[in-house]
C-alpha positions in Angstrom: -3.1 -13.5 6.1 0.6 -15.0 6.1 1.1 -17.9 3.5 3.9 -20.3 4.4 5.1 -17.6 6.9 9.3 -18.0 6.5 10.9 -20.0 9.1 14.2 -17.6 10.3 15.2 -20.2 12.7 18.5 -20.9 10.2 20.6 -24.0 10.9 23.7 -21.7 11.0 25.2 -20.6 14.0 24.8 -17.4 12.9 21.9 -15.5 10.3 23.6 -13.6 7.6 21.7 -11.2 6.6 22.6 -8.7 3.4 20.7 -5.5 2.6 21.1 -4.4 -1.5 21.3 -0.8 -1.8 20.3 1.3 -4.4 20.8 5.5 -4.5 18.3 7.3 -2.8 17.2 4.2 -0.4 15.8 4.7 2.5 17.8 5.2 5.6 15.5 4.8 8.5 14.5 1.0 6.7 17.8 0.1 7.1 18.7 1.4 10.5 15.3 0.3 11.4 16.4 -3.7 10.3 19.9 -3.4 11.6 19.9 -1.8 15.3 17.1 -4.5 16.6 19.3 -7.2 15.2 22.5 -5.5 16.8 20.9 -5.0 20.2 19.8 -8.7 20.0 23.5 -10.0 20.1 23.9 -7.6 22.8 21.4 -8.5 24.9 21.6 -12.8 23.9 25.6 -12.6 24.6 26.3 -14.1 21.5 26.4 -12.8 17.2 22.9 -14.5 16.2 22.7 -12.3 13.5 25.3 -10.8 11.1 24.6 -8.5 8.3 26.6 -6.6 5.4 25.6 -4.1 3.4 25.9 -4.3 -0.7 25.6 -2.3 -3.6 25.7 -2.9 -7.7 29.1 -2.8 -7.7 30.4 -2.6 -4.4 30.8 1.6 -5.3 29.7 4.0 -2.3 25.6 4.7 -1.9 24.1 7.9 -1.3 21.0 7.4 1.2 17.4 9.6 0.9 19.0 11.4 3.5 22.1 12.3 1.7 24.5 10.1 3.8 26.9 7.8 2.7 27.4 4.4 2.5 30.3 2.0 1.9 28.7 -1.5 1.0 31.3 -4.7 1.7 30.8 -6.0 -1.4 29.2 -5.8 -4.8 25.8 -8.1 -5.6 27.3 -10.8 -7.9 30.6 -11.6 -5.3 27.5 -12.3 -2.7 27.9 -16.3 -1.6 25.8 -18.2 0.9 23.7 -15.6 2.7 20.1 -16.6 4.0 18.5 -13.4 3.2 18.7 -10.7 1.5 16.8 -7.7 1.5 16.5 -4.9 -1.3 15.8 -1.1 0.2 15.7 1.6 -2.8 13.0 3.9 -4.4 10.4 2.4 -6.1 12.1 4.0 -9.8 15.3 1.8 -9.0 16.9 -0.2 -11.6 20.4 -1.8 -12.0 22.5 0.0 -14.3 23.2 -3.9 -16.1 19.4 -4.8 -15.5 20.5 -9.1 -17.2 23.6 -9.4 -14.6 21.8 -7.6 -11.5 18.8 -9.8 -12.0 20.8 -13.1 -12.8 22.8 -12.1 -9.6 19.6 -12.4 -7.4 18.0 -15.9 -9.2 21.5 -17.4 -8.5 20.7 -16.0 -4.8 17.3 -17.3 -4.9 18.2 -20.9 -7.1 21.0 -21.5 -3.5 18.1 -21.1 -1.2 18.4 -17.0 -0.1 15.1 -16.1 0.8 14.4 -12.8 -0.7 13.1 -9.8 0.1 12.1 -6.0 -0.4 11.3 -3.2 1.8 9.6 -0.4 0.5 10.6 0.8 -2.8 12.6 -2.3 -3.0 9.6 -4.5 -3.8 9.8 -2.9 -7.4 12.8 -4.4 -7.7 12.0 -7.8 -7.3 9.2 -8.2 -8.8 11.2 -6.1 -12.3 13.4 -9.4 -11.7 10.3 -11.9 -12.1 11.2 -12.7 -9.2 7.5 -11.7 -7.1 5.2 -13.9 -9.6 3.2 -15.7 -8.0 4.1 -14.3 -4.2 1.6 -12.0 -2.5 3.6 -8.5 -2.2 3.4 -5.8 0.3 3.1 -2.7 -1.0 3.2 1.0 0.5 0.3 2.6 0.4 2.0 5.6 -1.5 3.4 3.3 -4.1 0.1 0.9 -4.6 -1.3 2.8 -7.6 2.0 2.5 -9.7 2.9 -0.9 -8.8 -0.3 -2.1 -9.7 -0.2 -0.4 -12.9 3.4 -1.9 -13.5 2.7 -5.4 -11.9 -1.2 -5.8 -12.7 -0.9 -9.5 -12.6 1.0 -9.6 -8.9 -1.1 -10.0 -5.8 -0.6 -7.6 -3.6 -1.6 -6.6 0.0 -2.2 -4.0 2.5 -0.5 -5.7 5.5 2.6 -4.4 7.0 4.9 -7.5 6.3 4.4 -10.5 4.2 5.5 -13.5 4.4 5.0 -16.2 1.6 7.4 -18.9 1.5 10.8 -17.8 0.5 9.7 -14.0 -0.2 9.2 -11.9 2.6 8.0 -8.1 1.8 8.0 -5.5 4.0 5.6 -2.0 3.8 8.4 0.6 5.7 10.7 1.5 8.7 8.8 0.9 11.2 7.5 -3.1 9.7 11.4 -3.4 8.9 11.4 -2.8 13.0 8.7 -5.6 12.7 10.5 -7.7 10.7 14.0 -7.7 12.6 11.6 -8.7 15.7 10.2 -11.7 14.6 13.9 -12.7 13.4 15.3 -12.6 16.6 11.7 -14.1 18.5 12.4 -17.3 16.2 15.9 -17.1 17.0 16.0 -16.2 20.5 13.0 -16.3 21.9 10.3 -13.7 23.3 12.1 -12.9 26.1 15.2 -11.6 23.9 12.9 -9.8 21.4 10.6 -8.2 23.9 13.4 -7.3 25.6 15.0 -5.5 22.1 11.6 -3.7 21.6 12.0 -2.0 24.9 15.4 -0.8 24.5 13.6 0.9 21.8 10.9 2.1 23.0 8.9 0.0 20.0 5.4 -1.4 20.5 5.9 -5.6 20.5 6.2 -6.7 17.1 3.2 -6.8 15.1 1.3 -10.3 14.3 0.0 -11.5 11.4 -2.7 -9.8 9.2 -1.8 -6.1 10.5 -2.9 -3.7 7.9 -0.7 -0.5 7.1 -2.4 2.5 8.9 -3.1 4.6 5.9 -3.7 9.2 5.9 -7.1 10.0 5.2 -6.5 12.4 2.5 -5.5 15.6 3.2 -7.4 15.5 7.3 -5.3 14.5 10.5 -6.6 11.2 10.6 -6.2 7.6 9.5 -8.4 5.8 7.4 -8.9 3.7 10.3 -9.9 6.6 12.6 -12.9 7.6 10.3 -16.3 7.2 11.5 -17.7 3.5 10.1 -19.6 5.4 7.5 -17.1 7.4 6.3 -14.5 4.7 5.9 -17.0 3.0 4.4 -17.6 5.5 1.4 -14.0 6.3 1.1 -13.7 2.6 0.6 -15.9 2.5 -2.4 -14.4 5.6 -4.0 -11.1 3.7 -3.9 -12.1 1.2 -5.6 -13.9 3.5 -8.2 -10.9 5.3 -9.1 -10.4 4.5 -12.9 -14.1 4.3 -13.4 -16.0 6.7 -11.4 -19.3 6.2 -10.0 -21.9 9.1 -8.7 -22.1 10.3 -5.1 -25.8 9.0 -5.2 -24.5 5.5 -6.0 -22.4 5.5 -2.9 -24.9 6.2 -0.6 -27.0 3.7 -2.3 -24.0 1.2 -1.4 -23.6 2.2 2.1 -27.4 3.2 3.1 -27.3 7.0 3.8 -28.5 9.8 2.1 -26.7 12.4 -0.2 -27.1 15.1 2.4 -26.3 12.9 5.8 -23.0 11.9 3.6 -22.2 15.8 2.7 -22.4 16.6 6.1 -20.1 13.6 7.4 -17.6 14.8 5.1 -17.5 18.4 5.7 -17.3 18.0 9.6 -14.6 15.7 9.2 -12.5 16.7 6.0 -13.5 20.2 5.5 -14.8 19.5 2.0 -17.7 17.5 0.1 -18.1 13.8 -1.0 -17.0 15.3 -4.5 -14.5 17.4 -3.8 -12.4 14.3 -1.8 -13.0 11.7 -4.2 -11.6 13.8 -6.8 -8.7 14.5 -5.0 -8.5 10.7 -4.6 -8.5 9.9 -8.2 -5.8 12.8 -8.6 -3.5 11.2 -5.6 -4.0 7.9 -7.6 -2.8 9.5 -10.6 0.3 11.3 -9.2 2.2 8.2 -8.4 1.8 7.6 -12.0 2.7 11.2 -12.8 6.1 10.3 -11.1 6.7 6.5 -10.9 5.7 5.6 -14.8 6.8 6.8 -18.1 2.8 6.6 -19.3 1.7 9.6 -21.2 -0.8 12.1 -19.9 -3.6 11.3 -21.8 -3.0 7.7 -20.7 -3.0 8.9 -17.0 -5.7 11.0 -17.0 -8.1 8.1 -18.5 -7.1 5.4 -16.1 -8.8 8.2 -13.3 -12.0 8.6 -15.4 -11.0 11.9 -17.5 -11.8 11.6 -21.2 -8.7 13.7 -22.6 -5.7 15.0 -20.6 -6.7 18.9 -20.6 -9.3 18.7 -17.7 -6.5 16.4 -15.5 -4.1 18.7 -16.2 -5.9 21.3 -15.0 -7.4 19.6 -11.6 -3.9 18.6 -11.0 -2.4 22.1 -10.9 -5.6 23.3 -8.9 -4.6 20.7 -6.1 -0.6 20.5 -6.4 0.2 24.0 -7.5 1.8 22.7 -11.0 0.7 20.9 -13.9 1.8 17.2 -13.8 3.9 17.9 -17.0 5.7 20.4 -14.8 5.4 18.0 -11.4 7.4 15.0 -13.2 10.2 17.3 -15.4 10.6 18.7 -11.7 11.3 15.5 -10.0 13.3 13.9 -12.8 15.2 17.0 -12.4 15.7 16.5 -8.8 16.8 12.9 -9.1 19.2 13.6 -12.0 20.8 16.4 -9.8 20.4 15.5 -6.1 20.4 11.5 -6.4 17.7 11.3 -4.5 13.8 10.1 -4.1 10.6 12.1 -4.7 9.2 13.4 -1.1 5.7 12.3 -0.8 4.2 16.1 -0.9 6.5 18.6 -2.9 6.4 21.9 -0.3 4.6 23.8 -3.2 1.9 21.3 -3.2 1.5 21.2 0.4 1.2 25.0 0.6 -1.6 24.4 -1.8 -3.3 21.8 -0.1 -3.1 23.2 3.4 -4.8 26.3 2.1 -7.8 24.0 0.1 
């Protein structure tokens, strides 16, 4: 649930709203926050929200999509906005990490609420600046932010609200987001109106969970038969210290061969099989998102020494996680831009499992 849900309803005449930008951001986060907002003023008659776009140091930033932007202004000449909301990768950091994080307490200590979406969520909370505030986290990103942040509460909802933080899972809860803005703004009337210009499902309420892939099948998590969803549940919470296929049926009442069929009608493979390749998803946002070793990585999935990881690994992504993070460090250094959840060779590899 919401704590202290933020209260957008600004005395101002008009919201000012900035987005921080880092290379390789997202673009569809921000187009997802600023068309709603733009269509809002349309449709009300009047500028109810404004919004500019900053960077570091005011220099150009390449999106995830390669495109170009040309922020206003850099973070420490920001004055008097009432939000502002960070969109990068989750492997963002300022180039002066003391300024760039003294830039957003000063933002913070003036009564800014805060915010992150997506990636941008690491950012924050590097600044000390989540402590203590329930987080929203993507689903691909949970593993390595809990490893980095083990002490921050964290959540599976799509948006989060807790007093002046407010952190948001993706495009389409950014979508969510800009909605509620202009419903406490405007009204309903205005903000259903926005969501049908759009096309986009009326915003979602409170307690919405992030709709998560079932790994590797054309499904949800939410889509799986209860007894399914069930098991996959305990396996995810059994990733660092795995637990027998017979102890999960004796968890969720059913027998070793009812659960093997479940699995093989719905995912093509066996209770095994998936809940390895669980632990080994797990272990790839460390692979990419952390600067642990491989030994290190391979025991927080349950292996006792990094050669048996490193050779599941390469059975499931089609290189060895040595070779998996050298190849996206490479492609950051060179393209500027953020790992793609499935690299094509490891989807090759997976579609053919």
């Amino acid at each position: 649930m919401f704590r202290k849900p933020i209260n957008f309803s600004v005395e101002n005449e008009n919201m000012l709203i900035a987005l921080l930008v880092f290379p390789g951001f997202p673009m569809a986060c921000l187009t997802s926050m600023i068309e709603p907002l733009r269509a809002a003023n349309e449709i009300a008659g009047q500028t109810a929200f404004r919004w500019m776009l900053v960077s570091e140091d005011g220099a150009a930033v390449d999106s995830s999509a390669f495109v170009r932007f040309h922020p206003s202004c850099e973070l420490r000449a920001l004055r008097e906005v009432d939000t502002l909301m960070i969109l990068s990768p989750p492997d963002a950091e300022f180039e002066d990490p003391k300024a760039g994080h003294g830039a957003l307490r000063s933002l913070e200590r003036h009564g800014a609420t805060l915010g992150g979406v997506s990636g941008g969520v690491f950012v924050l909370a590097r600044a000390g600046l989540m402590c203590e505030h329930v987080t929203s986290v993507h689903w691909c990103y949970a593993t390595a932010f809990a490893d980095a942040f083990p002490d921050h509460p964290t959540t599976d909802e799509v948006i989060m609200a807790d007093r002046r933080r407010v952190t948001v899972s993706g495009a389409a809860a950014a979508f969510d987001l800009a909605l509620m803005m202009i419903e406490q703004r405007l009204g309903a009337d205005i903000m259903t109106e926005v969501a049908c210009w759009f096309q986009h499902p009326l915003v979602r309420g409170e307690g919405v969970r992030q709709r998560i892939p079932a790994l590797r099948v054309a499904v949800t998590n939410d889509m799986l038969p209860e007894t399914l969803a069930r098991a996959v549940q305990v396996m995810s919470k059994n990733l660092g210290d795995p637990i027998s296929i017979a102890d999960i049926c004796d968890q969720i009442a059913i027998s070793p061969r009812h659960l093997e069929r479940l699995f093989k009608n719905v995912t093509g493979k066996s209770p095994l099989l998936y809940y390895r390749n669980l632990r080994l998803a797990a272990a790839r946002q460390l692979v990419l998102y952390s600067n642990r070793s491989m030994r290190e990585i391979a025991q927080t999935i349950g292996y006792a020494s990094a050669s048996p990881f490193r050779a599941r690994y390469a059975e499931l992504y089609g290189l060895t996680p040595d070779e998996d993070r050298r190849k996206i460090t490479l492609f950051r250094l060179n393209e500027n831009a953020p790992l793609p959840s499935v690299l094509p060779s490891a989807q090759r590899v997976l579609s053919e499992s």
